[in-house]
C-alpha positions as CSV (number, residue, x, y, z in Angstrom):
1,X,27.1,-54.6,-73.0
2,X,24.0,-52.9,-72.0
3,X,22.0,-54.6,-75.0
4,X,23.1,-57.7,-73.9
5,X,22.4,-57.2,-70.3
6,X,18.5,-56.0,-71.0
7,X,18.7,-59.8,-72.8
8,X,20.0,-61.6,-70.4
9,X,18.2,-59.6,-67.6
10,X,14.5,-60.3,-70.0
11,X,14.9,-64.0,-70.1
12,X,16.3,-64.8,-66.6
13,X,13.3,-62.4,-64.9
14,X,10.1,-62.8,-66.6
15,X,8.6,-61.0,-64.0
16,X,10.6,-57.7,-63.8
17,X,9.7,-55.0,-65.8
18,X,12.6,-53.5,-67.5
19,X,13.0,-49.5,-68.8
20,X,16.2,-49.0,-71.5
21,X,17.0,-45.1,-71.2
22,X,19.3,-44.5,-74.1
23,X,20.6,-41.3,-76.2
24,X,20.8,-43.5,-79.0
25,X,24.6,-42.2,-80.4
26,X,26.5,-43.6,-83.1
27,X,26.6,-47.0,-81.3
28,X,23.3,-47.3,-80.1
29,X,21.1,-49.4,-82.2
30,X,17.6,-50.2,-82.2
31,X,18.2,-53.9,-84.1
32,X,19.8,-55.3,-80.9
33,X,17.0,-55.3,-79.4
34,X,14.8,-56.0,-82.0
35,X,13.5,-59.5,-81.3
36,X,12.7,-58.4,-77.5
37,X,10.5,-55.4,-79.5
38,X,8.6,-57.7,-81.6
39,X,7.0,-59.8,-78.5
40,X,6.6,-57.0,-76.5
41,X,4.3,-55.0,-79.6
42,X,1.2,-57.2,-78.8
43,X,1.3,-56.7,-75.3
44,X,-0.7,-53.9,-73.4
45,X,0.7,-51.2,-72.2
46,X,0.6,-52.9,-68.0
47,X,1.4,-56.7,-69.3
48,X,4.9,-55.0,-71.2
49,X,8.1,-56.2,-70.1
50,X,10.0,-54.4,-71.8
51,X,9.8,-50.4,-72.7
52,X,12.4,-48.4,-74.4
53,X,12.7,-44.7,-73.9
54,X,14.8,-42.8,-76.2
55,X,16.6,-39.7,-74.1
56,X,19.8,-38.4,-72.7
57,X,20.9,-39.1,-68.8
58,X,22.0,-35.3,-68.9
59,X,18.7,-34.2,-69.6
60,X,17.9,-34.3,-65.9
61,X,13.9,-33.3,-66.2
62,X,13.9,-36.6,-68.2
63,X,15.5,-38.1,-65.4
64,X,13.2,-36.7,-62.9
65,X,10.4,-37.2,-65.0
66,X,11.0,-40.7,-65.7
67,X,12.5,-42.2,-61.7
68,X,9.1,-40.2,-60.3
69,X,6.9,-42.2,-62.5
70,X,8.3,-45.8,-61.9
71,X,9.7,-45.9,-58.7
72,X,12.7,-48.3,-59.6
73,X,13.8,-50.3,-57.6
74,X,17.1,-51.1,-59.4
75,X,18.8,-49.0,-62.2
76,X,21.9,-50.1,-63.7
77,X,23.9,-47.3,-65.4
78,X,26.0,-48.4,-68.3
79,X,25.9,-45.2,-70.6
80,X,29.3,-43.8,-71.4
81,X,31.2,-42.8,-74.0
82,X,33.8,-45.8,-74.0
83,X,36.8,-45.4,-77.4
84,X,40.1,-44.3,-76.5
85,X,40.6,-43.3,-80.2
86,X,37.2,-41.1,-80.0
87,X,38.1,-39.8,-76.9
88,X,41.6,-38.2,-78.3
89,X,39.3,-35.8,-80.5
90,X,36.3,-35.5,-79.0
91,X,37.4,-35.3,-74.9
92,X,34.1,-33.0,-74.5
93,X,31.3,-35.5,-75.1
94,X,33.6,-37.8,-72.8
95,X,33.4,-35.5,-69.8
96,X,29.7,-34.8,-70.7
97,X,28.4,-38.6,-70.5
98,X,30.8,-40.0,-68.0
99,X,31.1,-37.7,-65.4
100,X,27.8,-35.4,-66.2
101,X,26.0,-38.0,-66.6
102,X,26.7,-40.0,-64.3
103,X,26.2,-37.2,-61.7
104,X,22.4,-36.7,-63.3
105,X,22.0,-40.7,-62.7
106,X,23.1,-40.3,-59.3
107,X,21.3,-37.6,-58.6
108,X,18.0,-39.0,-59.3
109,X,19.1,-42.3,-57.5
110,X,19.4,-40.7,-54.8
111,X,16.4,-38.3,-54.9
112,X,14.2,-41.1,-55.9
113,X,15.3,-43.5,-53.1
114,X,16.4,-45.9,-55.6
115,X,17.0,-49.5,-53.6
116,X,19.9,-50.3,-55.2
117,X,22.1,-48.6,-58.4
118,X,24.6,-50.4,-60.1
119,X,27.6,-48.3,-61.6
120,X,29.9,-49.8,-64.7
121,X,33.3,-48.6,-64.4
122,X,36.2,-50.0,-65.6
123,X,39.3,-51.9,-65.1
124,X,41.2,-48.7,-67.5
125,X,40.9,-46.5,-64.3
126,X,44.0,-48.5,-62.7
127,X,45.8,-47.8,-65.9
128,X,48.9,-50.2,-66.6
129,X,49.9,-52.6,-64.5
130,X,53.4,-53.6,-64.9
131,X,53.4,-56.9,-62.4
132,X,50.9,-58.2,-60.6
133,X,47.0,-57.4,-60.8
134,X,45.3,-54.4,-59.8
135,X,42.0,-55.5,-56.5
136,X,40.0,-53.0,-55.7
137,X,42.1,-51.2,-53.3
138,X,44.6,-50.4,-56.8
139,X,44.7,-46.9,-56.8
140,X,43.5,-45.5,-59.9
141,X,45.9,-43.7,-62.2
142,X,44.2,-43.7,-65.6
143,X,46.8,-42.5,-69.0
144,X,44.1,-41.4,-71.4
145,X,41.4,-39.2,-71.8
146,X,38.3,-41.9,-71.8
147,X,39.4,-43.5,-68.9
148,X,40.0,-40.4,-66.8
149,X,36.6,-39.6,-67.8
150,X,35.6,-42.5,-66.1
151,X,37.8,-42.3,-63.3
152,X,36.1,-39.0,-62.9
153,X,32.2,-41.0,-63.0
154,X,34.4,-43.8,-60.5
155,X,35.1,-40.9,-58.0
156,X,31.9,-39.3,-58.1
157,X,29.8,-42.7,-57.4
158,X,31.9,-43.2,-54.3
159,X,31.7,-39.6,-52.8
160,X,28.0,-40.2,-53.3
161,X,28.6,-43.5,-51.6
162,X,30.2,-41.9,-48.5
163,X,28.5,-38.5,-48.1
164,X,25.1,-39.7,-49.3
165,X,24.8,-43.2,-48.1
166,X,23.5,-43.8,-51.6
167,X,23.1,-47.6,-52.0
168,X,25.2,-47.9,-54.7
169,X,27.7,-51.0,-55.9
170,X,30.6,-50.2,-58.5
171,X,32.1,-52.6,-61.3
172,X,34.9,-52.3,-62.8
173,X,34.9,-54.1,-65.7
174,X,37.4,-55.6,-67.9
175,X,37.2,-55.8,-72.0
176,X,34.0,-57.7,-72.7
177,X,33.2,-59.6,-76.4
178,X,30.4,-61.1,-77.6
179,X,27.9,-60.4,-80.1
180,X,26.0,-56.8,-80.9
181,X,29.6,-55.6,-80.5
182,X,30.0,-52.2,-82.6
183,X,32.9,-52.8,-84.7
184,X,35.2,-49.8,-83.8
185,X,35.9,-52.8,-81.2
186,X,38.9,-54.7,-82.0
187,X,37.5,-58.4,-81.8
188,X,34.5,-57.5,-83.7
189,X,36.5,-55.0,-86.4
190,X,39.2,-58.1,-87.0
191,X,36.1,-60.7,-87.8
192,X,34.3,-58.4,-89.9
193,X,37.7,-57.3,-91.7
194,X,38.8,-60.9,-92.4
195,X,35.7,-61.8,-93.3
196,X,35.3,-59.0,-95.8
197,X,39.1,-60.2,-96.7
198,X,40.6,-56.7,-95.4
199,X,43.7,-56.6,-93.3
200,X,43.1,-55.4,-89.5
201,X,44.7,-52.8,-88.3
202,X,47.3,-53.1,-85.2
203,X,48.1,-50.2,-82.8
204,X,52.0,-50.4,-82.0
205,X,53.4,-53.8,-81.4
206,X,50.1,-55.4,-81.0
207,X,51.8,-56.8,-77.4
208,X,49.2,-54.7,-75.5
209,X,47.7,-57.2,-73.1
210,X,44.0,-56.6,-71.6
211,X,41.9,-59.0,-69.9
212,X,39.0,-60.3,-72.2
213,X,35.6,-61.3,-70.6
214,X,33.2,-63.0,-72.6
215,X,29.5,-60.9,-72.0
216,X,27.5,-63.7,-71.1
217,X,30.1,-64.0,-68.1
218,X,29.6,-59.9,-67.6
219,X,25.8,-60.2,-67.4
220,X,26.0,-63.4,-64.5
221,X,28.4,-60.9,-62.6
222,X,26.2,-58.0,-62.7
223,X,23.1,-59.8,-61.6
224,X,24.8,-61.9,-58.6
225,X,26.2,-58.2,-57.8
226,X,22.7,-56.3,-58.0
227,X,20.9,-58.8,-55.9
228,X,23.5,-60.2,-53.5
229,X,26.2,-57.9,-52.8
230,X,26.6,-55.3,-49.7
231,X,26.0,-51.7,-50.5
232,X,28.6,-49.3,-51.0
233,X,31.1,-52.0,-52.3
234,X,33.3,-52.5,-55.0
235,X,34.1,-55.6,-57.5
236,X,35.8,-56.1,-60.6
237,X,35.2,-58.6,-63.2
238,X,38.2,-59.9,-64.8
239,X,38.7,-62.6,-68.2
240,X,41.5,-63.9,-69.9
241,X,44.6,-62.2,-70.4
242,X,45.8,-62.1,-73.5
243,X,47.9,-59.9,-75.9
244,X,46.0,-57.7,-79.0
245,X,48.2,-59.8,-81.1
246,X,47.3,-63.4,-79.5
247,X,43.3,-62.2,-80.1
248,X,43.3,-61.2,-83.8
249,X,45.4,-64.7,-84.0
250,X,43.1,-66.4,-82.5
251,X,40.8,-65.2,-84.7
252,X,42.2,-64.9,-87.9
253,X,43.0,-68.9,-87.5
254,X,39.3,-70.1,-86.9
255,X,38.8,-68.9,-90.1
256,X,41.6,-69.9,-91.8
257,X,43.5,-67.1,-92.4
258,X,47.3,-66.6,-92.4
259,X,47.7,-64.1,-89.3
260,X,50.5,-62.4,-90.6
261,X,49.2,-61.5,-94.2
262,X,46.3,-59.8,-92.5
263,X,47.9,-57.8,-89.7
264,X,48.6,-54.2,-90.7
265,X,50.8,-51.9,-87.9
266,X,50.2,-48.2,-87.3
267,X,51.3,-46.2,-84.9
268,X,50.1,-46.3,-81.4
269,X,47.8,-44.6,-79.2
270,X,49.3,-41.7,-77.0
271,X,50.9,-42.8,-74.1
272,X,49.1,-45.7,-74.6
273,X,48.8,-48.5,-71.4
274,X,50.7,-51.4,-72.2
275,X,48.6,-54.2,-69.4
276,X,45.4,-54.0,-67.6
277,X,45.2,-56.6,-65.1
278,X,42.1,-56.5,-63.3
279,X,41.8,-59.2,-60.0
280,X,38.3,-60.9,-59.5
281,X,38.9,-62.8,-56.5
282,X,36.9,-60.8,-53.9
283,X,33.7,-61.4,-56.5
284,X,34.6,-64.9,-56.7
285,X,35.5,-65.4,-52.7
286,X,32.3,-63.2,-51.7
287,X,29.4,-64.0,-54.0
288,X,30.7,-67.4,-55.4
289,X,30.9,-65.9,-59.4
290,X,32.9,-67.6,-61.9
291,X,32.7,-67.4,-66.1
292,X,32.0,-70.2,-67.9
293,X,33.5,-69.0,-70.9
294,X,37.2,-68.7,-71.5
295,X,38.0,-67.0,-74.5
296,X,39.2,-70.0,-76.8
297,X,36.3,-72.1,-76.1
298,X,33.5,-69.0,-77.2
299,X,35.8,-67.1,-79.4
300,X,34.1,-69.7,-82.5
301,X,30.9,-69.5,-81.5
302,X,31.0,-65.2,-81.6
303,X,32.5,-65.7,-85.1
304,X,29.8,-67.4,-86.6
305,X,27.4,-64.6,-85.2
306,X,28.8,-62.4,-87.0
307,X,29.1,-64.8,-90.2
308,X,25.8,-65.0,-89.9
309,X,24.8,-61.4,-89.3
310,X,26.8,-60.0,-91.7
311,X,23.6,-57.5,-92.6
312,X,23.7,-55.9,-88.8
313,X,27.8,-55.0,-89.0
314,X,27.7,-54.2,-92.8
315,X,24.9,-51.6,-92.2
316,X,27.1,-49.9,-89.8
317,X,30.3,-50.3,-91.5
318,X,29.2,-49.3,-94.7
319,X,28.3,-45.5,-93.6
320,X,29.9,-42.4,-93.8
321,X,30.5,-41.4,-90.1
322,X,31.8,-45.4,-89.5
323,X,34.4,-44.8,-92.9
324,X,35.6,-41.7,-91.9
325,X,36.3,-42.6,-88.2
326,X,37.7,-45.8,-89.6
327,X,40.2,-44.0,-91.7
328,X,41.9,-41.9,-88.8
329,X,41.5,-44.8,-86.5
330,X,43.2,-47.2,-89.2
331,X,46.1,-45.0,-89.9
332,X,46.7,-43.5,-86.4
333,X,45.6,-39.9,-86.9
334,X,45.7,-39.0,-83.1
């Protein structure tokens, strides 16, 4: 998601200057952003639109260091820890990133006189919703570790919002695919694993339904939400809902696959939520967003990315940490 965004956000505003803060962790990787690197090398040091800074947003000298020195005028804070799986046995970096963190970011928004942050939630706060869909007046009642975690960075953005006046906007997000997905990710792990001719692993029943949002959609919503909405608001973005089951189908018949030879059950996550059901109609009444992309009509298009970047997935799926994780993950070792 962020990778993306510093793309979209390079091409549509040739005249900002954009700064990527980023730890670097086992899903941050320097080849998404690769291309943007290579046209920024020749460039002087004032003419750069792009500069990447490798650090952690709990290391709040950084922080300091780096908001005193720029004077932003917008920051947009995705970094989170964001696996369910992971967060089952490794709850601490969890609370570290997504609340910490997100205090540190806040914090030097705030002492920095930042015009504008941006907060990434997501739609997992509201946890399931049986009927219906959740607005943003849902109240939030997340079932699992990351998303309380997030929940817990949700809460603090708003106290922030009300006792600091901090001008701040929260999304809340729902499941976003494209390409530079890591592959822990269920759309990209079932293209990779079919076309590798491996069998994907299900969670449960596969009948979880979540609400899929292609990126390119995600990036529009975030800029029409950074430069037009109010401050101290709140807007979810919202896709297509579908079922777990009805994705890796979807998938696993664009490349010709039989569905059901290549569908492997485990068992499922811990009190796992069974819908998520975000509502976008305040972002599309208020600041006139819609997607463009339903998840049929791109689905093809994110295949053949990664058919034809087999070398950036491989890389990561062939290493020990991504084989190891992939083994508990793959056979539900909670």
């Amino acid at each position: 998601m962020g990778s993306n965004f510093v793309r979209y956000l390079y091409n549509a505003y040739p005249t900002y200057r954009i700064f990527n803060l980023d730890k670097l962790t086992y899903a941050g990787n320097p080849e998404n952003l690769r291309d943007i690197e290579e046209i920024e090398a020749g460039k002087s040091d004032d003419d750069c639109q792009y500069v990447f800074i490798k650090g952690d947003i709990c290391d709040i000298s950084l922080l300091h260091d780096v908001f005193s020195r720029n004077h932003f005028d917008l920051v947009v804070h995705f970094a989170a820890e964001t696996h369910v799986d992971r967060s089952m046995s490794d709850v601490a970096d969890f609370i570290r990133t997504n609340i910490e963190g997100t205090r540190c970011v806040l914090e030097a928004a705030r002492l920095y006189k930042v015009a504008r942050l941006v907060h990434i939630s997501t739609d997992e706060v509201y946890g399931t919703t049986m009927e219906g869909e959740a607005d943003e007046h849902t109240s939030l009642s997340p079932a699992n570790l990351y998303s309380t975690s997030k929940a817990g960075g949700d809460l603090l953005v708003q106290s922030y919002m009300k006792i600091y006046q901090t001008p701040t906007v929260l999304i809340r997000s729902s499941n976003n695919f494209g390409p530079y997905q890591y592959p822990e990710k269920l759309i990209p792990l079932a293209i990779s694993n079919l076309l590798e001719d491996k069998k994907i692993p299900v969670h449960g029943s596969g009948e979880h339904i979540r609400s899929w949002l292609h990126v390119q959609d995600f990036c529009r919503a975030i800029d029409v939400i950074a430069h037009k909405a109010d401050d101290r608001t709140i807007y979810n973005i919202s896709g297509d809902s579908r079922t777990n089951l009805e994705v890796i189908k979807l998938v696993a018949d664009y490349l010709g696959k039989d569905f059901n030879s290549y569908r492997e059950h485990t068992g499922d996550r811990p009190n796992a939520d069974f819908r998520y059901a975000p509502d976008s109609t305040k972002l599309q009444r208020e600041l006139g967003w819609s997607r463009m992309h339903t998840i049929e009509s791109s689905i093809g298009a994110v295949i053949k990315w990664y058919a034809e970047n087999r070398p950036w997935w491989q890389k990561i799926k062939d290493t020990s940490e991504f084989q190891a994780y992939y083994k508990r993950q793959a056979t539900a070792q909670w």
